[in-house]
C-alpha positions as a Markdown table, in Angstrom:
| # | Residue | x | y | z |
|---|---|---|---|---|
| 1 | Unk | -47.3 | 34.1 | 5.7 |
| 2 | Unk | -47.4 | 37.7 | 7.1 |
| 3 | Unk | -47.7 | 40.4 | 4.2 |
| 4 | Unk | -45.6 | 43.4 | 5.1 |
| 5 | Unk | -47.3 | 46.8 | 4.4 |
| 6 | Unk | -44.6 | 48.1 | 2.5 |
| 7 | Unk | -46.2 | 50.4 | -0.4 |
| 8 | Unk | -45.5 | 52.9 | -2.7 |
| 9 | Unk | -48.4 | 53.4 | -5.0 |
| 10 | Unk | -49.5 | 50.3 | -3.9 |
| 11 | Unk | -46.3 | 48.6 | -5.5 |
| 12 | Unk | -44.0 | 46.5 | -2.4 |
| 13 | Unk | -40.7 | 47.9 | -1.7 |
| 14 | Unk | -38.3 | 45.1 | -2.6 |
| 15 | Unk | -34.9 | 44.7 | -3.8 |
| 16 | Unk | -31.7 | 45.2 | -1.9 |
| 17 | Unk | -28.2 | 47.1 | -3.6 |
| 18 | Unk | -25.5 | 46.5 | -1.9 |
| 19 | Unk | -21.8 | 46.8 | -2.6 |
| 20 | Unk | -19.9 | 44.2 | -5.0 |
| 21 | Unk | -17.2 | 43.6 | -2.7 |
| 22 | Unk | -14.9 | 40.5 | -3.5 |
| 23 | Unk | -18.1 | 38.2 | -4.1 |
| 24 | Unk | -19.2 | 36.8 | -7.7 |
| 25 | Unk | -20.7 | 39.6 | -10.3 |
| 26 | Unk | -24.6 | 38.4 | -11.1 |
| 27 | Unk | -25.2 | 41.3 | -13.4 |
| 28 | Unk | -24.3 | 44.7 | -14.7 |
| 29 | Unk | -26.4 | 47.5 | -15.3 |
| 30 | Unk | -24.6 | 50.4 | -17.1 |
| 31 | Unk | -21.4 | 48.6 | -15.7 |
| 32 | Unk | -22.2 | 48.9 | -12.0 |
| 33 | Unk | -22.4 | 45.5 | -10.0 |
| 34 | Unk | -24.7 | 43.2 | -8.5 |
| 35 | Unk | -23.2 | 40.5 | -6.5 |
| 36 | Unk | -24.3 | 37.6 | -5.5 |
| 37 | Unk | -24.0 | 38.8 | -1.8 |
| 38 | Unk | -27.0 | 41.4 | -2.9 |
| 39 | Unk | -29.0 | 38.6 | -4.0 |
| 40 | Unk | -28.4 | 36.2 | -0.4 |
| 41 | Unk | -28.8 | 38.8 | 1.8 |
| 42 | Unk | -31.9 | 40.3 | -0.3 |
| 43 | Unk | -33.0 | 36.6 | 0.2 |
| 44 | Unk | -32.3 | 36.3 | 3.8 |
| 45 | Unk | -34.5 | 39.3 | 4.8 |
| 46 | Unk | -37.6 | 38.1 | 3.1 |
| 47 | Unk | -37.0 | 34.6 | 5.3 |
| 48 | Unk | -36.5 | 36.9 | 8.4 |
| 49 | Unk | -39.5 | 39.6 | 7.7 |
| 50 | Unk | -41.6 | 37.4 | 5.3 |
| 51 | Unk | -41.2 | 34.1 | 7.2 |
| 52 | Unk | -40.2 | 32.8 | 3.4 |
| 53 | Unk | -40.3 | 29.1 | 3.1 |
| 54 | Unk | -36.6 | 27.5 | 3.1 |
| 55 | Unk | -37.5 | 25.6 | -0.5 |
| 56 | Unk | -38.5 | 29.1 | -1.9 |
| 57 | Unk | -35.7 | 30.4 | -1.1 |
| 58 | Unk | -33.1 | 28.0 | -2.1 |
| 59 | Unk | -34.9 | 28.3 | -5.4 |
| 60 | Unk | -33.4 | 29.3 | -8.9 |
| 61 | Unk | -37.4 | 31.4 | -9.5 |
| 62 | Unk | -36.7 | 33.1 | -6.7 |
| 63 | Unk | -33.0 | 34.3 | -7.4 |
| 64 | Unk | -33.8 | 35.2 | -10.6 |
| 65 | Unk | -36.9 | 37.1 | -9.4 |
| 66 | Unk | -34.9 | 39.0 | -6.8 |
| 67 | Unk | -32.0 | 39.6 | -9.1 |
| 68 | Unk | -34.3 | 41.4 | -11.9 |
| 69 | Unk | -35.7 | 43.6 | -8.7 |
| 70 | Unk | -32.3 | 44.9 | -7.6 |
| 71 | Unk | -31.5 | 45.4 | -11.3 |
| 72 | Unk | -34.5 | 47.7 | -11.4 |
| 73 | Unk | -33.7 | 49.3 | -8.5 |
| 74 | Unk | -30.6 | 49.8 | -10.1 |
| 75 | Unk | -31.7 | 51.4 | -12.4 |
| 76 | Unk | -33.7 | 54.1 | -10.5 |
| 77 | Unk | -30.5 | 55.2 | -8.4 |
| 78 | Unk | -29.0 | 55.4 | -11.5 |
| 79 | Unk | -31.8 | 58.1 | -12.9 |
| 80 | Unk | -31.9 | 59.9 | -9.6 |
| 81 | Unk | -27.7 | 60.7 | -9.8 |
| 82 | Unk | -28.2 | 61.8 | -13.3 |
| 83 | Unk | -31.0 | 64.1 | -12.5 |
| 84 | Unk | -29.4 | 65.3 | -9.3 |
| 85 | Unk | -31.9 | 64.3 | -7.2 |
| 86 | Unk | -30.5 | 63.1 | -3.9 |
| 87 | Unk | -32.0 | 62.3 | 0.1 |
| 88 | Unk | -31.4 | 64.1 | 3.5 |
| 89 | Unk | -30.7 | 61.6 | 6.1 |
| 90 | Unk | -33.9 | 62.9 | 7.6 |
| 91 | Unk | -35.9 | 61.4 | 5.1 |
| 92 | Unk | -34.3 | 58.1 | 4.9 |
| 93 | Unk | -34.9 | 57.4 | 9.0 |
| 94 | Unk | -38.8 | 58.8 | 8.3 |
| 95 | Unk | -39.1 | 56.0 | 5.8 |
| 96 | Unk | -37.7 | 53.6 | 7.7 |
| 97 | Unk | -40.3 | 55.3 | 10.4 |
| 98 | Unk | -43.4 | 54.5 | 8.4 |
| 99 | Unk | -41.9 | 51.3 | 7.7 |
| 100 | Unk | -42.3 | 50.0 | 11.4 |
| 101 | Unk | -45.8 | 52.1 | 11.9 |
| 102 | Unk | -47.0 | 51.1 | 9.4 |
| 103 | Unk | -46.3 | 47.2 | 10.8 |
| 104 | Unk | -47.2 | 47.8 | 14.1 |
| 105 | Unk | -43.7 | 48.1 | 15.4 |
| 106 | Unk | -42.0 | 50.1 | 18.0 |
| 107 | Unk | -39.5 | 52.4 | 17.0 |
| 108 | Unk | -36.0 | 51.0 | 16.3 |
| 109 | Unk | -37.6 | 47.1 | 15.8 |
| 110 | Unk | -36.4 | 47.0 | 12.5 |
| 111 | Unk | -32.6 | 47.9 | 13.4 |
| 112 | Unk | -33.0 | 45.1 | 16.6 |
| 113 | Unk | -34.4 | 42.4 | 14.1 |
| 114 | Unk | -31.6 | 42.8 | 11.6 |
| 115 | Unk | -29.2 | 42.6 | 13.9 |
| 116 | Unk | -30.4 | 39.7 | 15.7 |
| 117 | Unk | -30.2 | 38.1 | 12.3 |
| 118 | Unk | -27.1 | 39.2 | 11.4 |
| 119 | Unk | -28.3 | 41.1 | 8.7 |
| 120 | Unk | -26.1 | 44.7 | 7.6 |
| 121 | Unk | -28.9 | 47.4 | 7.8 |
| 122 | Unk | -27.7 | 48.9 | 5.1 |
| 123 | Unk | -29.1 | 46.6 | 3.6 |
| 124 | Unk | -32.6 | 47.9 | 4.4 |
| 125 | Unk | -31.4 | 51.6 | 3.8 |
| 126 | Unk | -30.3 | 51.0 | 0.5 |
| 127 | Unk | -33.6 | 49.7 | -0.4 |
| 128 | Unk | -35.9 | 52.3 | 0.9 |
| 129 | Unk | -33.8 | 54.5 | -0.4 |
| 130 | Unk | -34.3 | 53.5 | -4.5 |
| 131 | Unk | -37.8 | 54.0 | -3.5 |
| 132 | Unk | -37.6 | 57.4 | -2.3 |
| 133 | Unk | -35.9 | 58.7 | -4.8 |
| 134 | Unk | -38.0 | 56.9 | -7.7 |
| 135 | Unk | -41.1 | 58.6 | -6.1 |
| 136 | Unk | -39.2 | 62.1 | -6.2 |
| 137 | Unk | -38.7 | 61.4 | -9.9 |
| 138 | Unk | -42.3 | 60.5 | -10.7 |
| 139 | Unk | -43.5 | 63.6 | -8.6 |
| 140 | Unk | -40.8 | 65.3 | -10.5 |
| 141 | Unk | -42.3 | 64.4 | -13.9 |
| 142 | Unk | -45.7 | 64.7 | -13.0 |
| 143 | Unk | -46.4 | 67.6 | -10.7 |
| 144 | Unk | -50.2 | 67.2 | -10.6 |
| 145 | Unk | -52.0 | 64.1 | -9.4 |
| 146 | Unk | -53.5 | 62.4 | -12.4 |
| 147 | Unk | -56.7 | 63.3 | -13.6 |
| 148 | Unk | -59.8 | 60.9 | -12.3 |
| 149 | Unk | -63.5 | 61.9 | -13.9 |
| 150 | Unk | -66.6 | 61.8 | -11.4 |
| 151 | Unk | -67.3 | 59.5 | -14.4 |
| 152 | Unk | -64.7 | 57.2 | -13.6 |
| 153 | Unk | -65.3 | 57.6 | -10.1 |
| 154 | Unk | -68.8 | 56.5 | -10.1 |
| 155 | Unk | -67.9 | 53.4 | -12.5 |
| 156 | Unk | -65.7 | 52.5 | -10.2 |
| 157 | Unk | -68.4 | 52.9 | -7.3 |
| 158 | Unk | -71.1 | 51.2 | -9.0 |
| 159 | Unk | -68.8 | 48.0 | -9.0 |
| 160 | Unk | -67.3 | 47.7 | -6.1 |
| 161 | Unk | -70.8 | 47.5 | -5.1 |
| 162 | Unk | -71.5 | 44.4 | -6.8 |
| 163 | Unk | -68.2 | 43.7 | -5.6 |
| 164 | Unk | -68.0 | 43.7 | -2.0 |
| 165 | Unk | -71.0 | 42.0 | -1.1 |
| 166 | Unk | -69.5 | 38.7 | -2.9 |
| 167 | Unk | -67.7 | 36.1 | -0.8 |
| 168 | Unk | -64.1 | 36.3 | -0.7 |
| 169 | Unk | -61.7 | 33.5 | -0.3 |
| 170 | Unk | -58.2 | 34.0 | 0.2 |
| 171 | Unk | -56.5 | 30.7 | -1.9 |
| 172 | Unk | -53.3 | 28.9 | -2.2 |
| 173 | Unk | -52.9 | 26.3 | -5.0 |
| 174 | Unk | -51.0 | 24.2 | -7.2 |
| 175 | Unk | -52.1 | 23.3 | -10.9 |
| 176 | Unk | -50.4 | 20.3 | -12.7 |
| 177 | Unk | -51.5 | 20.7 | -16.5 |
| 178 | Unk | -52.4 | 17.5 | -18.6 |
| 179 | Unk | -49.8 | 17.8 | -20.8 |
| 180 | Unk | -49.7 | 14.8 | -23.1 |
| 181 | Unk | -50.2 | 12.3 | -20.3 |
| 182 | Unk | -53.4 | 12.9 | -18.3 |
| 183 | Unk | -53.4 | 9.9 | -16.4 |
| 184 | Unk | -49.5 | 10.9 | -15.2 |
| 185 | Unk | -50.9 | 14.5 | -14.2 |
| 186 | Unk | -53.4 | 13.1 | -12.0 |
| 187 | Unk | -51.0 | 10.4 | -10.2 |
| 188 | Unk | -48.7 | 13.6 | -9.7 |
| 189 | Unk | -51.5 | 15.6 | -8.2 |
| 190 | Unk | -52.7 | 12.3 | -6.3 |
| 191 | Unk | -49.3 | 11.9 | -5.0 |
| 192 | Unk | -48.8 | 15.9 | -4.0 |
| 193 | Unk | -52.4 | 15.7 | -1.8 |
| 194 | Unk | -51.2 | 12.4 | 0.0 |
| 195 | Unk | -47.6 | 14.8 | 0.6 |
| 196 | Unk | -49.9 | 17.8 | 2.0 |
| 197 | Unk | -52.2 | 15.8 | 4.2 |
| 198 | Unk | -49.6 | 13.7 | 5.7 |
| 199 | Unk | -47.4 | 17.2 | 6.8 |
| 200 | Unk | -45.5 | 18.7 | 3.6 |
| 201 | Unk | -45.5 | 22.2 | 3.5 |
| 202 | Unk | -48.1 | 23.5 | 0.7 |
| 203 | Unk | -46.0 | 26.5 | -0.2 |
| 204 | Unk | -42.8 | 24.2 | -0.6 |
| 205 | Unk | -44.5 | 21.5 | -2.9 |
| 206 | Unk | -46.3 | 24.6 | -4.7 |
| 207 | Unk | -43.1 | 26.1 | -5.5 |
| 208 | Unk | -41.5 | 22.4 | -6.3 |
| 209 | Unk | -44.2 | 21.3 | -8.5 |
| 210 | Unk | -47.0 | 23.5 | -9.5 |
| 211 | Unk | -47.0 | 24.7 | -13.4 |
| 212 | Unk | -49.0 | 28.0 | -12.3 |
| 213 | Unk | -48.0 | 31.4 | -12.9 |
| 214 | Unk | -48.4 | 31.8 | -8.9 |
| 215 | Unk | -45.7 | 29.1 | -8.5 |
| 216 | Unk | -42.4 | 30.9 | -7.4 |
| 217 | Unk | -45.1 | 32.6 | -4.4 |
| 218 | Unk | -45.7 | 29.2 | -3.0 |
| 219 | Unk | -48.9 | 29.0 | -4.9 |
| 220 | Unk | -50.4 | 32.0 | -3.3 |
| 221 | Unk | -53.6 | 33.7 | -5.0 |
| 222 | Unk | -54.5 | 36.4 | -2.4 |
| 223 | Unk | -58.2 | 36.9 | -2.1 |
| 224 | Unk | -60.4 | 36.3 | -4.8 |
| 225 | Unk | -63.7 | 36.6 | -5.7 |
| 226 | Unk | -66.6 | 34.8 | -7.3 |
| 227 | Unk | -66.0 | 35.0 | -11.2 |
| 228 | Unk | -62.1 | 35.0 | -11.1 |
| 229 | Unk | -61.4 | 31.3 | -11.4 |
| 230 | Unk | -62.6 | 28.4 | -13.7 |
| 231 | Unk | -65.8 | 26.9 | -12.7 |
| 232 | Unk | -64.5 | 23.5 | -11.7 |
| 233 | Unk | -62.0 | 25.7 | -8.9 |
| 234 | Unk | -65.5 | 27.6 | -7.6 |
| 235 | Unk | -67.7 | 25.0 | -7.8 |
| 236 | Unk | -65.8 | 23.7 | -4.8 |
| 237 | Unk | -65.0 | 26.8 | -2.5 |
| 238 | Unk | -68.6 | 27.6 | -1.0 |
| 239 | Unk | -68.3 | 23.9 | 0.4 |
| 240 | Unk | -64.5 | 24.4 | 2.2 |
| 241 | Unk | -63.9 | 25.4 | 5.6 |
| 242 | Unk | -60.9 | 27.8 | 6.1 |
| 243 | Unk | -58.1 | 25.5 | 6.4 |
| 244 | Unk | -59.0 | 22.9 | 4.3 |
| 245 | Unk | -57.3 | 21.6 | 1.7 |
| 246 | Unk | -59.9 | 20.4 | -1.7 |
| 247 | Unk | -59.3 | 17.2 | -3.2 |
| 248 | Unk | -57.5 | 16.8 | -6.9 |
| 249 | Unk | -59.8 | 19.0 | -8.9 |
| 250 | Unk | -60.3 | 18.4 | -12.4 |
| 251 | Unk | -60.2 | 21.6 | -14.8 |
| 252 | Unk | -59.9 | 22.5 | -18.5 |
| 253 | Unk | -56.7 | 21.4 | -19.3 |
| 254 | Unk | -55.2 | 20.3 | -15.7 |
| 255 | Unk | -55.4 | 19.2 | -11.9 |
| 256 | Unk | -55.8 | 21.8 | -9.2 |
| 257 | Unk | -55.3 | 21.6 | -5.5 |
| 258 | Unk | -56.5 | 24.2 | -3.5 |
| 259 | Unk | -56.1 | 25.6 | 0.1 |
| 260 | Unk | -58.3 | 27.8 | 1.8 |
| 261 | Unk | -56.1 | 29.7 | 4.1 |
| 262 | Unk | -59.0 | 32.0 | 5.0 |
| 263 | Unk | -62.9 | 33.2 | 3.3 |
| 264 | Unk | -65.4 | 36.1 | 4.1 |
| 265 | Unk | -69.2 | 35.8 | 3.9 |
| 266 | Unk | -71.2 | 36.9 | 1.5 |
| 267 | Unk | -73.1 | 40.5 | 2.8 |
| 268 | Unk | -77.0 | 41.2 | 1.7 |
| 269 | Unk | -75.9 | 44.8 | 2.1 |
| 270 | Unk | -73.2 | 47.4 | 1.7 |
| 271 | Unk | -74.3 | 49.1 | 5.4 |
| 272 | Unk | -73.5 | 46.7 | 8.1 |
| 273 | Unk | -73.0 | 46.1 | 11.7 |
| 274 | Unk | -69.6 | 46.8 | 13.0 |
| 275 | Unk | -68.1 | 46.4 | 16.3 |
| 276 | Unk | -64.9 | 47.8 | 17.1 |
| 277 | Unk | -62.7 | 45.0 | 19.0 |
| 278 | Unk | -59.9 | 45.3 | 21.4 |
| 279 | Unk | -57.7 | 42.1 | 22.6 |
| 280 | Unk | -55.0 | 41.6 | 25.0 |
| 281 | Unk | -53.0 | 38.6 | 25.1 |
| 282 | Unk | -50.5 | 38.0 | 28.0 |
| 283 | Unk | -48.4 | 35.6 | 29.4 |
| 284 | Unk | -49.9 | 33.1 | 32.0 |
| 285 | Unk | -47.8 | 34.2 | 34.4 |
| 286 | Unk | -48.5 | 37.7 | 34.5 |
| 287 | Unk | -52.8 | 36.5 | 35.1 |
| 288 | Unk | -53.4 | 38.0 | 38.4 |
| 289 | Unk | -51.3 | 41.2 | 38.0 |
| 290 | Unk | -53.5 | 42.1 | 34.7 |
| 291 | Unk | -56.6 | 41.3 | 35.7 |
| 292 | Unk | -56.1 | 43.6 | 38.9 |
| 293 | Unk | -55.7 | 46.1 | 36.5 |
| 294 | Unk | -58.3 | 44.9 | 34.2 |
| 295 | Unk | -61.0 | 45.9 | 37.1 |
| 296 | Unk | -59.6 | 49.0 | 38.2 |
| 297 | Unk | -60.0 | 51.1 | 34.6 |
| 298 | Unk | -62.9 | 48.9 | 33.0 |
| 299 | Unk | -62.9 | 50.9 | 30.0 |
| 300 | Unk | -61.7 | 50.8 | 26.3 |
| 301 | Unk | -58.8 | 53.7 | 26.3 |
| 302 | Unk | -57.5 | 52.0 | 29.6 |
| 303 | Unk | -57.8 | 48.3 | 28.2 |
| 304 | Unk | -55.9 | 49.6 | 24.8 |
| 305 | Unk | -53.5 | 50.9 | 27.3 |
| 306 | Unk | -52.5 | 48.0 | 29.0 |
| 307 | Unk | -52.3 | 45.9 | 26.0 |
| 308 | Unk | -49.4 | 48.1 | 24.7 |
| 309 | Unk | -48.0 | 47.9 | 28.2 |
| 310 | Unk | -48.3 | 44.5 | 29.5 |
| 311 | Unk | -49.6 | 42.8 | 26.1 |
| 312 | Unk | -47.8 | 40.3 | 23.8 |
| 313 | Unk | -47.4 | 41.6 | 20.2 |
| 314 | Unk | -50.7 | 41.8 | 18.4 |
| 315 | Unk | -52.6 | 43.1 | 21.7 |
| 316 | Unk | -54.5 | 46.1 | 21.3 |
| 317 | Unk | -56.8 | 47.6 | 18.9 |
| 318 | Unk | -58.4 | 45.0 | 15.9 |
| 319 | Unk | -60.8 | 47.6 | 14.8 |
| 320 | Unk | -63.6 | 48.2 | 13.4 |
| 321 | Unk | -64.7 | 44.1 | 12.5 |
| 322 | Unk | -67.9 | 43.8 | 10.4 |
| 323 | Unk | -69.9 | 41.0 | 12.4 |
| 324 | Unk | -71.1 | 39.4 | 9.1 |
| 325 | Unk | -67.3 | 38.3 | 8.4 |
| 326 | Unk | -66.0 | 37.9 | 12.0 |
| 327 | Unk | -64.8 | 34.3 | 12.6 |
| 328 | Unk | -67.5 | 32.3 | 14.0 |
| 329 | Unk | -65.1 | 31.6 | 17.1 |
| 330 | Unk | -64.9 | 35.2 | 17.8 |
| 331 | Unk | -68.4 | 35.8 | 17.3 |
| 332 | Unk | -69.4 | 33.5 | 19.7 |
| 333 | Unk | -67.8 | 34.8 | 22.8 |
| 334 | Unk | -68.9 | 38.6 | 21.6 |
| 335 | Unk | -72.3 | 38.1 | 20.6 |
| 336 | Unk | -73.7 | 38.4 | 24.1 |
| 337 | Unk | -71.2 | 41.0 | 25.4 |
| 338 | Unk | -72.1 | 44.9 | 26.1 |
| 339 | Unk | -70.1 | 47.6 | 25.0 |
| 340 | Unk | -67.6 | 48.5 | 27.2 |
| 341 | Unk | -67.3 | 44.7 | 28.9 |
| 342 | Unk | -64.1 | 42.9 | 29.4 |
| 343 | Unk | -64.6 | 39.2 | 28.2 |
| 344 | Unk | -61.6 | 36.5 | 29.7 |
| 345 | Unk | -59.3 | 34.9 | 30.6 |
| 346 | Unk | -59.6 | 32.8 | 27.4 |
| 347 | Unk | -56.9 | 30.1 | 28.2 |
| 348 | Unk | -55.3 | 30.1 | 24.1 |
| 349 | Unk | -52.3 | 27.2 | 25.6 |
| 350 | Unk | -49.3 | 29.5 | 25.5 |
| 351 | Unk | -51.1 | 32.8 | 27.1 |
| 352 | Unk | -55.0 | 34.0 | 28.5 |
| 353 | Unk | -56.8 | 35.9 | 25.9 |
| 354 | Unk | -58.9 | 39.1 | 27.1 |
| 355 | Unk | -61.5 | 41.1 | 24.6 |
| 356 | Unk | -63.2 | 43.7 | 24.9 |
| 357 | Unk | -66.4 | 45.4 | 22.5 |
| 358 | Unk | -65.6 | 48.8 | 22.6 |
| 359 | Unk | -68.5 | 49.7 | 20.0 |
| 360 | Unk | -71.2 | 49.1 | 18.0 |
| 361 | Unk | -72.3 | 50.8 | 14.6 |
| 362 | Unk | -73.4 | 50.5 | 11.2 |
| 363 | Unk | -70.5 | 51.4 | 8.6 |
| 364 | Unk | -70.4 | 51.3 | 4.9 |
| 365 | Unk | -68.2 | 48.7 | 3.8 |
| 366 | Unk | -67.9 | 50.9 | 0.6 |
| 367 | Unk | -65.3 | 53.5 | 0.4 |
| 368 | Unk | -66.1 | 57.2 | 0.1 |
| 369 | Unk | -65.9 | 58.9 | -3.2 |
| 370 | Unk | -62.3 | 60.5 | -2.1 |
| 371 | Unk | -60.6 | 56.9 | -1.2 |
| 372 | Unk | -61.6 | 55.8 | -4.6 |
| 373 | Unk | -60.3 | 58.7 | -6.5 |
| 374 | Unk | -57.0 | 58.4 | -4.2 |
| 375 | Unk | -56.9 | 54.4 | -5.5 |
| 376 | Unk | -57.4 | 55.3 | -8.9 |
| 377 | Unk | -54.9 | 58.1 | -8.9 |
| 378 | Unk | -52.4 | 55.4 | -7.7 |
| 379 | Unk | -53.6 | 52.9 | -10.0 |
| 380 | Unk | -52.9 | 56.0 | -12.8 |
| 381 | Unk | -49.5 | 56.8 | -10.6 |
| 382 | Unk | -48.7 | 52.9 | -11.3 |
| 383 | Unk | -49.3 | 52.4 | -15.0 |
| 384 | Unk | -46.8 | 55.7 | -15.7 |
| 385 | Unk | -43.9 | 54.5 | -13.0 |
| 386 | Unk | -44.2 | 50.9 | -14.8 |
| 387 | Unk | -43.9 | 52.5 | -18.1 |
| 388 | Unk | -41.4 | 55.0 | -16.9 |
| 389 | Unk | -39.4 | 51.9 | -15.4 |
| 390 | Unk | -39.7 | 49.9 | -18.4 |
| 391 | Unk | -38.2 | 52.6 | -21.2 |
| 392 | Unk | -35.2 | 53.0 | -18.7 |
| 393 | Unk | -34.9 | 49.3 | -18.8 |
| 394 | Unk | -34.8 | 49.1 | -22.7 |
| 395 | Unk | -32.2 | 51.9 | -22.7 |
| 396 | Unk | -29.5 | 50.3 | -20.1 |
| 397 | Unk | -27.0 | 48.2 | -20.6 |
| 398 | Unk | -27.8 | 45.3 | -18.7 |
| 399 | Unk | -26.1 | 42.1 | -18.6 |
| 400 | Unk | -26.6 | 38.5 | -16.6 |
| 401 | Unk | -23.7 | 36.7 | -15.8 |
């Protein structure tokens, strides 16, 4: 599932308002309307941009989930009109401008994509627009950043150092608790593993079955590290493969199964090698016209070029990859190449792969001193919008039909 860079102080944009119209009233907050049309169509772009499983989003977890969001939002249109505070339309389309950057889109994607899928863009406007305004009232009530101590700054240094070098797995899972009938827990969690292996959709029978709070998000953990899980759970990950799904586990008080969608190595060392990797992935019938090209500019700014030009989405620049962490597929056709060397055709089925190693260095896989007092400034920026958020909440009139 693709995560969308969507952030303000590191929070997603979601939630849709739209108009009431004639369908059925979900809610009212300070006697404005949400319809149950806000809560479809909120639903149908996360399937659309999110690539949202069907089951999670025929779900009741899910509506609910998206129905308290667009109450929020709400909420925060609400506190910009009394305040006054109000958006140029030149704001609004550099939103939806960072939006696409900030995805790797070409301008004017988004408006093609919704309407494609049918989708009112308004939609979309509406919801980058209770954003906006919400970050004008938390500038508004807090005109300075918030303070961060060196002190704080170096704690925070000193462990993401004992952080970082850890391995990292990025999990999926579903946990059936005991309950009062063990043996009936672990025929469930027998039965779900038999489901997964012979095809079923993990995130479906996640969001279907599993008692865990990470349920309505098709079971999704995000990375985690060493330390965050019960022993039984990381006993087992240094032994998977990404891909693999573990057997039943048995933990304190229930079954787990767990997916590892993808893991990082452990590092000896916060300085490492980097290389910085560029890839171009066409279509098969466009081999010979490409690699003509290929030979005539055999260098990185002219390969980067072509792969915006010619390439299939997710050609160009990867970055700067540590080698430690690369995927032992891609490893093995760089490891021998020079800087500056094109390596490919790679036939991939549908299309030829071409990379290219456009560097080498040693980076710090630390952040510098002024990216962690930006995080923890946002982190600070976080705890007041949620608390901010929450006394509005207690102070509207809210009500769920």
């Amino acid at each position: 599932m693709k995560v969308w860079k969507i952030f303000v102080f590191g929070v997603l944009f979601t939630g849709i308002i739209g108009t009431a119209c004639a369908y059925e009233i979900v809610a009212t907050v300070n006697d404005e309307v949400i319809s149950d049309y806000d809560v479809s169509t909120r639903i149908k772009m996360m399937e659309v941009l999110m690539k949202m499983p069907a089951e999670m989003s025929k779900s009741a977890k899910t509506r609910q989930k998206v129905l308290d969001t667009l109450i929020d939002e709400q909420i925060k249109m609400q506190e910009a009109a009394a305040r006054n505070i109000e958006l140029t339309e030149e704001e609004v389309a550099h939103g939806i401008a960072y939006l696409e950057e900030q995805n790797q889109m070409a301008p004017g994607t988004l408006q093609k994509i919704f309407k494609d899928n049918k989708i009112d863009f308004d939609t979309l406007e509406r919801q980058i627009k209770s954003d906006l305004v919400w970050l004008k009232i938390l500038r508004s009530e807090n005109e300075k950043p918030p303070v961060v101590t060196d002190a704080e700054i170096q704690a925070e240094q000193d462990k993401l150092k004992k952080e970082v070098v850890k391995p990292a797995y990025l999990l999926a899972e579903i946990y059936i608790p005991f309950g009062k009938d063990k043996a009936a827990a672990q025929n469930q969690v027998n039965a779900l593993f038999d489901q997964i292996v012979a095809g079923t959709s993990f995130p479906e029978l996640a969001l279907a079955h599993s008692k865990g709070s990470t349920a309505s998000a098709g079971g999704d953990l995000g990375w985690v590290r060493p330390g965050k899980m019960e022993k039984a759970v990381e006993d087992v990950l240094p032994r998977m493969n990404a891909g693999q799904l573990s057997k039943p586990i048995e933990g304190k008080d229930g079954y787990y199964l767990i997916l590892m969608r993808e893991q990082q190595k452990p590092l000896t060392s916060t300085d490492v090698e980097a290389w910085d990797v560029s890839q171009l992935l066409i279509p098969k019938d466009k081999l010979v016209s490409v690699m003509t090209e290929i030979q005539k500019n055999p260098d990185c700014a002219a390969f980067n070029a072509l792969a915006e030009k010619e390439g299939l989405p997710g050609s160009g620049s990867m970055g700067e990859m540590v080698v430690a962490r690369m995927p032992a597929q891609l490893y093995q056709v760089l490891k021998d190449v020079s800087v500056g060397t094109v390596k490919g055709p790679i036939d991939a089925d549908d299309f030829y792969l071409f990379l290219m190693k456009c560097g080498s260095k040693i980076i710090s896989v630390l952040p510098d001193k002024e990216v962690i007092k930006s995080q923890l400034q946002m982190a600070k920026m976080e705890d007041i919008s949620n608390d901010m958020l929450k006394e509005l909440r207690q102070n509207a009139v809210i009500e769920k039909k």
